[in-house]
C-alpha positions as YAML, in Angstrom:
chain: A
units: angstrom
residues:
- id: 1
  name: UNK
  ca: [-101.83, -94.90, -60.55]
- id: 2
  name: UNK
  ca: [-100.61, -91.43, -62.24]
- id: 3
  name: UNK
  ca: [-97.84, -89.63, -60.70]
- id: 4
  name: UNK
  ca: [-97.15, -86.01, -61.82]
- id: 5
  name: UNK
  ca: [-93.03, -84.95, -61.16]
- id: 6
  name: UNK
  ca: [-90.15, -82.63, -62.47]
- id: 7
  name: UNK
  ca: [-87.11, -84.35, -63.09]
- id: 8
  name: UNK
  ca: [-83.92, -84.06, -64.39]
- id: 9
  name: UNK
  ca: [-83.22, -86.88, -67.38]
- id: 10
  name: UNK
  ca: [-79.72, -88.64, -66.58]
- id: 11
  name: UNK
  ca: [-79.51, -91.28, -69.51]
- id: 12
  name: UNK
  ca: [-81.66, -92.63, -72.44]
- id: 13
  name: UNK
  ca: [-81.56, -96.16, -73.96]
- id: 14
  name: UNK
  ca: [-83.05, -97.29, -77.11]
- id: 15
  name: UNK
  ca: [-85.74, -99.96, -76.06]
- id: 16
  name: UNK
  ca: [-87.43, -102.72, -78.78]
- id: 17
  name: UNK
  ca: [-87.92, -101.44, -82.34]
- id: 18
  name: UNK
  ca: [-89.65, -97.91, -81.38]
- id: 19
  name: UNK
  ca: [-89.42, -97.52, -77.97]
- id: 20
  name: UNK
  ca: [-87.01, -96.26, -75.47]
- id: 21
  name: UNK
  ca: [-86.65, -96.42, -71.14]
- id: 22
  name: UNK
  ca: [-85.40, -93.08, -69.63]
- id: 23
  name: UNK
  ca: [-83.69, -92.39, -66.02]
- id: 24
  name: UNK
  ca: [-85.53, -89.76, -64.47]
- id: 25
  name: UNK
  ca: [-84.13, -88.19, -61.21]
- id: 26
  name: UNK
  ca: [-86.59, -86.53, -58.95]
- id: 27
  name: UNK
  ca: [-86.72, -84.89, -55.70]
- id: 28
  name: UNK
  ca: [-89.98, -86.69, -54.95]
- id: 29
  name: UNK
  ca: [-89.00, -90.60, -56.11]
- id: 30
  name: UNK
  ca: [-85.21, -90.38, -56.80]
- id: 31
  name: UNK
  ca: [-83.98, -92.47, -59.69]
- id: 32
  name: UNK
  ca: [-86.89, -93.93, -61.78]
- id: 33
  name: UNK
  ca: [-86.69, -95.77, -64.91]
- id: 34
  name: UNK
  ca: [-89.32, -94.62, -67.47]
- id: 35
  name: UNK
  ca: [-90.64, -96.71, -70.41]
- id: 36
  name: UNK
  ca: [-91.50, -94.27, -73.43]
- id: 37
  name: UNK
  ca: [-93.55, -96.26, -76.06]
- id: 38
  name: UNK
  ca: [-93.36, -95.06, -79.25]
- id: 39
  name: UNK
  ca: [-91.14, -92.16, -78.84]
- id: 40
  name: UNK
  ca: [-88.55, -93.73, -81.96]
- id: 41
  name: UNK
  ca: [-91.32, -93.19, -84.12]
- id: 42
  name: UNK
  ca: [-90.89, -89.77, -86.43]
- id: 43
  name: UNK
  ca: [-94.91, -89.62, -85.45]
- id: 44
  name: UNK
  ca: [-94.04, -88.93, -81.69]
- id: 45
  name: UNK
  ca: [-94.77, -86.13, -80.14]
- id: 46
  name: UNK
  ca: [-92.46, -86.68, -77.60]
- id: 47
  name: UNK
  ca: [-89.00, -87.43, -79.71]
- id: 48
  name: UNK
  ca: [-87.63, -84.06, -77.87]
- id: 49
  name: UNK
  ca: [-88.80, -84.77, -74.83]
- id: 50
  name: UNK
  ca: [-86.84, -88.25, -74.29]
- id: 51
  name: UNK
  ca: [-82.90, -86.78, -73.98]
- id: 52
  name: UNK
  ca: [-80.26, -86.42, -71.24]
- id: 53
  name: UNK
  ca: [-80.15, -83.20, -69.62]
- id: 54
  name: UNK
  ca: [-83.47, -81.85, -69.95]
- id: 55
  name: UNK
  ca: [-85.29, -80.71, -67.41]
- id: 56
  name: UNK
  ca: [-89.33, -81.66, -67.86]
- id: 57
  name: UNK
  ca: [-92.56, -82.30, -66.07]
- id: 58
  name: UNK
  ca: [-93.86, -86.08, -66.96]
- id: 59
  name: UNK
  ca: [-96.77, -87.41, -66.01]
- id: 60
  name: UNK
  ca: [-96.12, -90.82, -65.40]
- id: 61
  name: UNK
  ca: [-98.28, -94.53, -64.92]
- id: 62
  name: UNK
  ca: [-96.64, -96.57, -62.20]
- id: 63
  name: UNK
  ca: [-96.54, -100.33, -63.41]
- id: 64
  name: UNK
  ca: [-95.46, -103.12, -61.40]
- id: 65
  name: UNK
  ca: [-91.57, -102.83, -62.26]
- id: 66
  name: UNK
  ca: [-91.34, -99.27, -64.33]
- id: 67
  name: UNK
  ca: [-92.92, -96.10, -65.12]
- id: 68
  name: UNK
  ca: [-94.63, -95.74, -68.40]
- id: 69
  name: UNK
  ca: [-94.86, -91.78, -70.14]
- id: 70
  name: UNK
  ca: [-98.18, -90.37, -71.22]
- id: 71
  name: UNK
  ca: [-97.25, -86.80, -70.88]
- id: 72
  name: UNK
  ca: [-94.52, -84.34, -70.47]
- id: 73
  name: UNK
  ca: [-93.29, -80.73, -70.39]
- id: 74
  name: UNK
  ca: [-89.61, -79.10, -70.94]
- id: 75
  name: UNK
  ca: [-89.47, -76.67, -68.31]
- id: 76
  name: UNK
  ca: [-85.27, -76.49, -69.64]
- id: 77
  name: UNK
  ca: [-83.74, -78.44, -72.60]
- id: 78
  name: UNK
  ca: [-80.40, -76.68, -71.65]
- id: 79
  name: UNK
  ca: [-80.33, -75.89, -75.55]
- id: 80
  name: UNK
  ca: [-77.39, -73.29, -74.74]
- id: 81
  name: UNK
  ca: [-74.67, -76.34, -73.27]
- id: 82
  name: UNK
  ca: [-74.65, -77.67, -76.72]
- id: 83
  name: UNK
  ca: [-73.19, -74.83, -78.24]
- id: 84
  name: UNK
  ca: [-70.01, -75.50, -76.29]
- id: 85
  name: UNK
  ca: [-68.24, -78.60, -75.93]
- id: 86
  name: UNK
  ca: [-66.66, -77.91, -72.55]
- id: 87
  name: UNK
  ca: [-69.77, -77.07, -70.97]
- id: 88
  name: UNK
  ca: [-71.62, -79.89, -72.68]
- id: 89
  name: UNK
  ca: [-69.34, -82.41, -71.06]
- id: 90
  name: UNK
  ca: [-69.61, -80.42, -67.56]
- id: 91
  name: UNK
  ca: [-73.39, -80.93, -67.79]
- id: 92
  name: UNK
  ca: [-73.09, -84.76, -68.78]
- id: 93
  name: UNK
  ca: [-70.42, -85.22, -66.25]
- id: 94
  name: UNK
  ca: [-73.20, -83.80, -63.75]
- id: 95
  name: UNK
  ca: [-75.63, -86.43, -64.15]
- id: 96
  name: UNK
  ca: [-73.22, -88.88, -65.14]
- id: 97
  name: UNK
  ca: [-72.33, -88.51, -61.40]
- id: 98
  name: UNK
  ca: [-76.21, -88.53, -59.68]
- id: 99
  name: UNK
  ca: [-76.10, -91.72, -62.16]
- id: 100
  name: UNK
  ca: [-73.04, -93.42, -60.41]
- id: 101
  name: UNK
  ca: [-74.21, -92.17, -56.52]
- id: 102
  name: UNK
  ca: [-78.11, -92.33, -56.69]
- id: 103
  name: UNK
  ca: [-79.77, -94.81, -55.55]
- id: 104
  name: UNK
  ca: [-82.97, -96.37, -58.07]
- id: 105
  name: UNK
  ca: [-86.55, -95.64, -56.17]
- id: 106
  name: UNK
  ca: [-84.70, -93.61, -53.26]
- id: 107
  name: UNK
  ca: [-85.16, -89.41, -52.72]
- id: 108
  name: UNK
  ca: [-81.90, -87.84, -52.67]
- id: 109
  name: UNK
  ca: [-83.51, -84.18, -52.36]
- id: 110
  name: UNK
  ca: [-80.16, -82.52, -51.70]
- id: 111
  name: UNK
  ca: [-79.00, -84.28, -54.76]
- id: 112
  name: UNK
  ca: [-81.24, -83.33, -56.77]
- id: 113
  name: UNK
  ca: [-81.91, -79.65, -55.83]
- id: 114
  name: UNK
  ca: [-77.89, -79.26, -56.27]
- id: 115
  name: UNK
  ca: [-78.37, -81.08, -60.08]
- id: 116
  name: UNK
  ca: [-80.63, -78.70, -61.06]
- id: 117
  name: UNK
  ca: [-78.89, -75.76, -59.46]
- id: 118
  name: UNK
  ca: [-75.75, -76.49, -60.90]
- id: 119
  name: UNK
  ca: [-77.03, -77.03, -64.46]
- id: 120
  name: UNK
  ca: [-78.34, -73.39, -64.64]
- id: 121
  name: UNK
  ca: [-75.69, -72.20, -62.80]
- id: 122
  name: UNK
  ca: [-73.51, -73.84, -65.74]
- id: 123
  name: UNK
  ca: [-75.27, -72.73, -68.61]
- id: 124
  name: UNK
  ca: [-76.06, -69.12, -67.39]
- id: 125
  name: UNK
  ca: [-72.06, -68.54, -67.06]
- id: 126
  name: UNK
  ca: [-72.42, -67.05, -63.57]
- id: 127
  name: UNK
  ca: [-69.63, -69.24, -61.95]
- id: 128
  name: UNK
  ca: [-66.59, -70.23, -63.60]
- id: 129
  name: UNK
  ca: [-66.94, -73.85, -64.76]
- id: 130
  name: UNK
  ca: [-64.26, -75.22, -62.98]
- id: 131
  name: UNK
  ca: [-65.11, -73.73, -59.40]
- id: 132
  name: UNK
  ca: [-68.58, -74.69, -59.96]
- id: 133
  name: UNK
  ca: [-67.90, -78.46, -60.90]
- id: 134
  name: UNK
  ca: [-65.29, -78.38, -57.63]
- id: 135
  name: UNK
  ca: [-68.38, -77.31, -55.45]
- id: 136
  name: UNK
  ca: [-70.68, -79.71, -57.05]
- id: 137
  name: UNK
  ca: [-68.12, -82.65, -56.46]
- id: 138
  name: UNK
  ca: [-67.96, -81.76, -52.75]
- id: 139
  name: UNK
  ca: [-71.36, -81.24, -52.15]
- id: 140
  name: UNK
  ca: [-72.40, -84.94, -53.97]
- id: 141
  name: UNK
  ca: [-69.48, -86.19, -51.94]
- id: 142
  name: UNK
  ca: [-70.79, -84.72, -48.94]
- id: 143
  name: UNK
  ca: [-74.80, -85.70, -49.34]
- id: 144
  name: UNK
  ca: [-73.39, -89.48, -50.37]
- id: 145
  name: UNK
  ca: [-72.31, -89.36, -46.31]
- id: 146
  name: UNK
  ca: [-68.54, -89.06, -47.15]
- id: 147
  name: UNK
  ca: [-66.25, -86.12, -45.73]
- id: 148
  name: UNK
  ca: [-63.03, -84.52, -47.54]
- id: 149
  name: UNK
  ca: [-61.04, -84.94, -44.67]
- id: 150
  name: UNK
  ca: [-56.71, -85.59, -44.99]
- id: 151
  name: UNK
  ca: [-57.13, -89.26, -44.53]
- id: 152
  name: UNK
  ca: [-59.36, -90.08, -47.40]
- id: 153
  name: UNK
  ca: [-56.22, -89.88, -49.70]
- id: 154
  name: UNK
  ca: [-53.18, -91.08, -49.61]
- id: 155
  name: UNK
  ca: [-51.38, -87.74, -49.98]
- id: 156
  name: UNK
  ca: [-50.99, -84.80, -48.52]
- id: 157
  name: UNK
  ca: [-53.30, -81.89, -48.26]
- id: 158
  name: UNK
  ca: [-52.72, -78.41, -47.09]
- id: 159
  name: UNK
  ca: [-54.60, -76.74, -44.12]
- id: 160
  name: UNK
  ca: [-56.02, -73.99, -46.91]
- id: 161
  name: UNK
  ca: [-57.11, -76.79, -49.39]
- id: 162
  name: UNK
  ca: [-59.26, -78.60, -45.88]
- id: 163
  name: UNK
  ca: [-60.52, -74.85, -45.35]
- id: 164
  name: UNK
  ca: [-61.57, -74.26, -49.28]
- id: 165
  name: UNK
  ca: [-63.70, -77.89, -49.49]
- id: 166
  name: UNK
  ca: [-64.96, -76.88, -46.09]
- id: 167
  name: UNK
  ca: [-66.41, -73.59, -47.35]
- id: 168
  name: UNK
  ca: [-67.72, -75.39, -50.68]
- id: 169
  name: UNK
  ca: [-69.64, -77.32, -48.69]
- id: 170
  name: UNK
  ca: [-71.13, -75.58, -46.56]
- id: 171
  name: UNK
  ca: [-71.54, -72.51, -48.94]
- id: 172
  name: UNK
  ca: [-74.66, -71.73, -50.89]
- id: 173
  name: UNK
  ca: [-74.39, -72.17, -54.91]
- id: 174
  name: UNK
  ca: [-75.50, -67.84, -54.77]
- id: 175
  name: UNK
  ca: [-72.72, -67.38, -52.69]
- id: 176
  name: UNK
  ca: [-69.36, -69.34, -53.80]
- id: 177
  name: UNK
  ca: [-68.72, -66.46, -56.45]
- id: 178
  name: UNK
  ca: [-66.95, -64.60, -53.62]
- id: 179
  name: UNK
  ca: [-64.12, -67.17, -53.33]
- id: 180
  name: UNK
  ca: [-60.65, -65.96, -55.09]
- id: 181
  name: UNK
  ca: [-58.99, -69.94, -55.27]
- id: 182
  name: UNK
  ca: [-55.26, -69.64, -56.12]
- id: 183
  name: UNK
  ca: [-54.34, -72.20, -59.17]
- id: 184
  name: UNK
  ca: [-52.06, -74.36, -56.25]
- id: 185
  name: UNK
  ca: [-55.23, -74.81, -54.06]
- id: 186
  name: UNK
  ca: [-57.76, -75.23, -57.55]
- id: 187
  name: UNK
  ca: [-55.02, -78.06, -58.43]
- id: 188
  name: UNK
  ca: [-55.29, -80.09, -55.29]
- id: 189
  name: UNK
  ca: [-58.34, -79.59, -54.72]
- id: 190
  name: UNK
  ca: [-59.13, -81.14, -58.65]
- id: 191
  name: UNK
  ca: [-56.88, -84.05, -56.91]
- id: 192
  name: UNK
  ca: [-58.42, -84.94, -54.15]
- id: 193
  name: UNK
  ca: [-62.52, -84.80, -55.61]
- id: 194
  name: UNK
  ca: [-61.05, -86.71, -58.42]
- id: 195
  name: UNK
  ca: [-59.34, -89.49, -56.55]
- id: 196
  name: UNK
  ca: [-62.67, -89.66, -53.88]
- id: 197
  name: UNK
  ca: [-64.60, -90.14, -56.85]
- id: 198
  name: UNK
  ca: [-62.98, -92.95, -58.27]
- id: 199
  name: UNK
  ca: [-62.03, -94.34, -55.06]
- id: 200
  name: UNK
  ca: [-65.22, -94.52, -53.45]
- id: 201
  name: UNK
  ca: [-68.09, -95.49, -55.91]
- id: 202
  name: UNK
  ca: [-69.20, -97.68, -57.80]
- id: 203
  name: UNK
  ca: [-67.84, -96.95, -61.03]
- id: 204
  name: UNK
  ca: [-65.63, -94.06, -62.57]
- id: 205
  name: UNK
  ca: [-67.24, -91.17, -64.35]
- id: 206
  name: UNK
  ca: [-66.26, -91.57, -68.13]
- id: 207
  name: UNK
  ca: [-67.08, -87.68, -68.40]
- id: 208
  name: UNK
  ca: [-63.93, -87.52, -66.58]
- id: 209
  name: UNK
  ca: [-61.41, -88.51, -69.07]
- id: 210
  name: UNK
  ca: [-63.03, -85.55, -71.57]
- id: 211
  name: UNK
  ca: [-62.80, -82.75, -68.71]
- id: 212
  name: UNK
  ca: [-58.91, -83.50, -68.99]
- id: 213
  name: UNK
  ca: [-57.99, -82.72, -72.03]
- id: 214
  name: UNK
  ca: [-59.86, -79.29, -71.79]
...
């Protein structure tokens, strides 16, 4: 059976001598693991097609355990977060995170619509990066059925910090421009994402350690 779907590529692996097995994450299936046959070869028409961060159309055979490729579509490479390291490592700290938090075979539509969201968001320069990657962290803690609430860390929190996470998350992407966030709250705020993160998942976001020495 064929399965047509837009999805968001979180990770490659290099597969046998010519082949290689993609994570897709769509709004339709969630996270699927895709076998690409082939693609290694210089021949293939598809060598780049198969590479985190784009954004393609795939038309995909459902075997018994994986998906196989026969065709595909960029709809966005995100060519423009590889001319800057800092935003580069935002975007693979992105999916690096749906990675860690999805679930394989399991929609995650709120996941995925605020993956793809972000990522233009990101490479447009609309937001600044660091408010941006704040709302993205709450809103993936959020949809992973957590809250940023004072008792999820063992510090304290101010009233204003509870108020900016609260507006975050409940905010449209279009809309979180209008938020002036002092350095004090932006700092805290940082803390608290950043300890729920590694607190609360599976593993730690290696994307992390790069974002702090920017």
């Amino acid at each position: 059976m064929q399965e047509k779907v837009k999805g968001i590529i979180l990770k490659t692996m290099d597969y046998k001598e010519k082949d290689k097995l993609m994570w897709v994450f769509t709004e339709e299936f969630g996270k699927i693991s895709v076998l690409c046959k082939g693609v290694r070869s210089q021949k293939s028409r598809f060598q780049s097609l198969v590479r985190p961060l784009l954004f393609g159309e795939f038309l995909l055979f459902k075997g018994k355990s994986l998906y196989s490729l026969n065709e595909g579509n960029i709809i966005n490479s995100f060519s423009h977060l590889s001319t800057s390291l800092e935003m580069l490592t935002y975007g693979s700290y992105y999916v690096e995170l749906v990675d860690i938090v999805s679930i394989d075979q399991e929609p995650q539509s709120v996941l995925y619509r605020n993956l793809v969201t972000a990522l233009y968001l990101l490479e447009s320069g609309a937001l600044d990066m660091e408010i941006l990657t704040l709302a993205y962290e709450v809103k993936l803690i959020n949809a992973t059925g957590l809250a940023l609430r004072r008792e999820m860390v063992p510090f304290e929190i101010t009233q204003g910090t509870l108020k900016t996470a609260e507006f975050l998350q409940k905010t449209d992407f279009s809309r979180i421009h209008v938020l002036k966030i002092d350095e004090r709250t932006k700092k805290e705020l940082q803390s608290i994402t950043a300890f729920i993160l590694k607190d609360s998942y599976q593993r730690r976001p290696k994307s992390l350690d790069m974002l702090k020495y920017m």
